[in-house]
N, C-alpha and C positions, 0 to 999 in steps of 0.2 A: 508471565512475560507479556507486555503489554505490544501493541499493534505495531508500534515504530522497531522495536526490538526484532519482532519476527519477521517485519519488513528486511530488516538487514541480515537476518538470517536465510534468509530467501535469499539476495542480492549472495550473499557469500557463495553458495551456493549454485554457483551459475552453471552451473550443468545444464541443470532444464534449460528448456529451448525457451523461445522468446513468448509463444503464448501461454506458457505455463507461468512466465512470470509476471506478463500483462493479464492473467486472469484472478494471480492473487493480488496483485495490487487491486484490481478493481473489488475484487471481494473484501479488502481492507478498508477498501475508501468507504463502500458499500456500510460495515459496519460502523465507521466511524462516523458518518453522519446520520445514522439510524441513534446511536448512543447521546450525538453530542446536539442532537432533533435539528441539526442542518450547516451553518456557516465553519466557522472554526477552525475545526481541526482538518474540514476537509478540504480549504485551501491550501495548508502547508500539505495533506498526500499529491497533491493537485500539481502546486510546484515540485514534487521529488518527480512524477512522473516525467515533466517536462523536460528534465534532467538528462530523464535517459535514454 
């Protein structure tokens, strides 16, 4: 299951409260600019968060 996948399984999910889910995203963003060594991917997590 790749980052954007469990993103939205998080999102489904909305039970958790609001900083459970502002903590996985940052932890997702966190990895995805570790993996992708910076720009990328971590502007499209960037834009979802903005979203929400």
């Amino acid at each position: 299951m790749n980052d954007t996948a469990k993103l939205a399984v998080i999102t489904a999910r909305s039970k958790c409260d609001a900083e459970d889910m502002i903590h996985a995203v940052y932890v997702i963003i966190g990895r995805a600019a570790t993996e992708s060594g910076g720009h990328g991917r971590l502007r499209i997590y960037l834009t979802l968060i903005t979203q929400f």
